[in-house]
N, C-alpha and C positions, 0 to 999 in steps of 0.2 A: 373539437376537443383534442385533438389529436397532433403535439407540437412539439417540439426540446423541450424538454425540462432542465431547466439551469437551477442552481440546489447554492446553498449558502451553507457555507462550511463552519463546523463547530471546532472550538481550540481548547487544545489542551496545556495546562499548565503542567511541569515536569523539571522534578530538581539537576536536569541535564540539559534543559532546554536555553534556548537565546532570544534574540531580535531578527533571525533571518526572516524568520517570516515575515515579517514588516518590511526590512530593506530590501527585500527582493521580488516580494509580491504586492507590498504596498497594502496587505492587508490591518485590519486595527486588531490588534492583541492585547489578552487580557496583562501581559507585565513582561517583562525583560527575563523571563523565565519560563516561555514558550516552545514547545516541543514538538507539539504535532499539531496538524490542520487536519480534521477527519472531514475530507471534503465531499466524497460521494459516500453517504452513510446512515442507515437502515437500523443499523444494533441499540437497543436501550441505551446506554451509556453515552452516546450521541446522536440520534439522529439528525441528519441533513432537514433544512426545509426548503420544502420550493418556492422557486421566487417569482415568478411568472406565468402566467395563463389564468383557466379555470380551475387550475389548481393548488393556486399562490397560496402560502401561507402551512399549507397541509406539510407533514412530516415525512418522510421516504417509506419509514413503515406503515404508517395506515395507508399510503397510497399502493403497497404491496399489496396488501391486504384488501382494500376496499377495490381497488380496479385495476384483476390482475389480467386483464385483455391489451394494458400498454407494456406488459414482458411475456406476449406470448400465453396468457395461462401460466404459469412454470409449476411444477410437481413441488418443489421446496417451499418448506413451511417458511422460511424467512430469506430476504432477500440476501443473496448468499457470497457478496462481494464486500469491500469496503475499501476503500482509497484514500491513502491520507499522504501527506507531505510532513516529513521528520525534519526538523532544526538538532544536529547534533552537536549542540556548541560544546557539549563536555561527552566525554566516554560513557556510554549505555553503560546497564549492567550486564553481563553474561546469561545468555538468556536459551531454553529451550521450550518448545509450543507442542501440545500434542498431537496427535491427530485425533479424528472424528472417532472411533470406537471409543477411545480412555474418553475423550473430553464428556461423553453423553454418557459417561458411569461416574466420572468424577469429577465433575463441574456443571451437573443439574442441568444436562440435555444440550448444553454448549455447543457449536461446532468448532474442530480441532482449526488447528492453524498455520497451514502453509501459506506463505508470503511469498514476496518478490521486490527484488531492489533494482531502482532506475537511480543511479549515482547523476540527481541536476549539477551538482559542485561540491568540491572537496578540496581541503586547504594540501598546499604542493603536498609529497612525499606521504600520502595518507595513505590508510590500512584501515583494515578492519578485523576482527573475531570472524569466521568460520572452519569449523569443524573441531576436531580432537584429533590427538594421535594415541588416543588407549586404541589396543587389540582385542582387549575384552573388557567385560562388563567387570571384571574384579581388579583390570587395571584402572579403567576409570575412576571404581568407587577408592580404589587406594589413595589415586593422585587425590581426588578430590577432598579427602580426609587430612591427607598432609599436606595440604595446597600448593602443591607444583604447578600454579599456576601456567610459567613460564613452560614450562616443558610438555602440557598437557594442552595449550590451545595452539591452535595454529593459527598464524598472519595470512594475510592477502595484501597486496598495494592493491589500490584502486585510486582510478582517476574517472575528469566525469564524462558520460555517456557510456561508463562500463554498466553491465546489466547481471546481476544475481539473482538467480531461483534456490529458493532456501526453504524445501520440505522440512513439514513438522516432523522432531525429532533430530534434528540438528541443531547442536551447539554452535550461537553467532551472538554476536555486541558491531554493533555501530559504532563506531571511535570519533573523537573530539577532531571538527574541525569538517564536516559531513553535510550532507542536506541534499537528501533522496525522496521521492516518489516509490510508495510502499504501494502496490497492490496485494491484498490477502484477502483468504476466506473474511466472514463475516463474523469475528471470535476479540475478547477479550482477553482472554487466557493465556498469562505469561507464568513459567517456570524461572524463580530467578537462582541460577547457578554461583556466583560470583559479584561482586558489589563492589570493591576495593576497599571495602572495610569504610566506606562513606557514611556519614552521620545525615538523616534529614533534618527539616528546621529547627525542632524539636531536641537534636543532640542525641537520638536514637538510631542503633545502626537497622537498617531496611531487612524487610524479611526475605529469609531464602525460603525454597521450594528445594533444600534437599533430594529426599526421599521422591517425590514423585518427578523430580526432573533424572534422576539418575532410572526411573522405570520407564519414560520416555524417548531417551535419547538412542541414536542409532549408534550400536557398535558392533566392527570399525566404521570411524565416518564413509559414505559415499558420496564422492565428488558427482555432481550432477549439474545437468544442465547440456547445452550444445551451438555451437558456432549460428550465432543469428543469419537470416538471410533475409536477402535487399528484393526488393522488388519498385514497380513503378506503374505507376497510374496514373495516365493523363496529365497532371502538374504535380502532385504526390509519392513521394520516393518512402514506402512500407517497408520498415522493417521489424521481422516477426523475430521476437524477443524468445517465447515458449507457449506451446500450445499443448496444455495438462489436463489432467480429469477436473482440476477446480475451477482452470480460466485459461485464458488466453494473453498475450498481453503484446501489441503491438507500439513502433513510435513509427509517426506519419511527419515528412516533415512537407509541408506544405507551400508549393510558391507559386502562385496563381491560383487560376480558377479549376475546380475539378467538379463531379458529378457522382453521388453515391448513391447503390440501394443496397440499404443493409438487410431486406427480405425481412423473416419475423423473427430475427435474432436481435434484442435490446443492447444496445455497445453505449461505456461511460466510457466520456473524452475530459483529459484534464492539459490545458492552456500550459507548454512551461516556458514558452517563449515567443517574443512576436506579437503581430494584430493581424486580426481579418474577420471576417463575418461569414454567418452559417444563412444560406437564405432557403426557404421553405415555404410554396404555394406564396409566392412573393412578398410574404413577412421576413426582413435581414434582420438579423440578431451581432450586435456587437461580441467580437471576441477578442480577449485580452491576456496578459498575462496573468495567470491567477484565474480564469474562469474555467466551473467543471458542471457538467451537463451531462445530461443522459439522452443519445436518439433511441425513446421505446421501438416496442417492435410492431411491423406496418407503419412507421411512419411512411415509407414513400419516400420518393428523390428526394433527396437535398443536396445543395450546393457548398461546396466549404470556398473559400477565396482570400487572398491574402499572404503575406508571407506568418508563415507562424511552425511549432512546434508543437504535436500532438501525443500524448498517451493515449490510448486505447485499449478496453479492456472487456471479456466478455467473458459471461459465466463456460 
């Protein structure tokens, strides 16, 4: 019973979204207007399904549910990660997420939503939305009433392999021209701040979140995060991105053979570059661009091998 779980990702259509996902993972998408892949994924709104073993076909939730001895047991009602791959062919909206107290007062038991950004690629001289420069909550709400857009958000350049940790409660937009590896809590919950005055299909402007994003956001913003560090294991060069109260979140980059026991800590890996194969009790599993897998907890050695590029991620 006890093997990888390789999990088939659900796509989201999004009036920001493109074709990266196709030209770059070779995945099949639902239209030229694709946004996110929720690849490792648990929440109603998509779950993941598994694609192989005795458990092919089952959903990520009921398999939380129904046999929580392949994550340990874990205390949480719902499996409490979610990984997706963002296409930002056009400029996100302005966006803040809450955390866990508000979201389970005001979003019917939600969990809040810190995230994390793994920048795969980004068109040259790119940026992004994080944080504010109000000093207080009545500078905020001013700017945001008389739309100082311009003087109220603040820029970042990024380039790829830069890494962001962006607690809920910070003001951030992903900018045109993008395509990052999201790790976040397990939440749907977006506060939209700002929209550019964009129409959707329909010729209707997109709704904001006001009032409850302005009782979320942190003011002043706090810069956070800290200098990743490198390490090395046998053919495997780790480096550790952030390790928070929500998750963990490593890149492995892989070149040869190596040997892992992850004890009875459950870790989701997602493929962003390369081949090679996972092998376990001498079944080899193809890995590819594009593939994302869960090693449950007790699996036991396994083998990674190959040249490839890993995310890694654990509650």
């Amino acid at each position: 019973m006890m093997q990888p779980l390789f999990l088939k990702p659900v796509f989201k259509e999004r009036i920001w979204g493109g074709t990266a996902l196709k030209d770059e993972f070779g995945y099949s998408i639902p239209s030229d207007k694709t946004g996110e892949c929720w690849a490792i994924s648990a929440h109603p709104n998509g779950p993941s399904i598994i694609e192989n073993g005795p458990f092919a076909g089952v959903t990520l939730d009921k398999l939380w549910k129904e046999h929580p001895e392949l994550f340990g047991n874990p205390t949480e009602e719902v499996f409490p990660l979610l990984t997706k791959i963002l296409d930002a062919n056009m400029d996100l909206s302005v966006q803040v997420h809450p955390d866990d107290a508000y979201a389970k007062v005001n979003e019917n038991g939600e969990l809040g939503k810190t995230e994390c950004w793994y920048i795969i690629d980004c068109k040259e001289d790119a940026d992004m939305i994080f944080g504010h420069n109000a000093k207080t909550k009545e500078e905020l709400i001013a700017q945001v009433n008389d739309g100082n857009w311009n003087e109220l958000l603040r820029r970042v350049k990024i380039k790829p392999g830069d890494f962001f940790y962006v607690p809920s409660g910070t003001i951030h937009a992903l900018c045109e021209g993008t395509l990052v590896l999201e790790t976040q809590q397990s939440s749907d919950t977006t506060y939209r701040v700002y929209d550019y005055d964009r129409e959707d299909d329909q010729g209707n402007l997109r709704e904001l979140h006001l009032d409850k994003a302005i009782d979320v956001t942190t003011v002043p913003h706090q810069v956070t995060g800290s200098k990743p560090s490198v390490g090395v294991k046998e053919n495997v060069e780790i480096t550790t991105f952030v390790e928070s109260d929500f998750f963990s979140v490593y890149k492995w980059e892989v070149s040869g053979k190596s040997t892992f026991l992850l004890n009875d800590q459950y870790s989701l890996f997602s493929v962003l570059k390369g081949e090679g194969s996972l092998i376990h009790k001498g079944e080899k599993y193809s890995l590819h661009k594009g593939t994302h897998f869960i090693i449950p907890a007790g699996l036991g050695e396994f083998v990674l091998d190959g040249e490839c590029q890993l995310i890694v991620s654990h509650p």
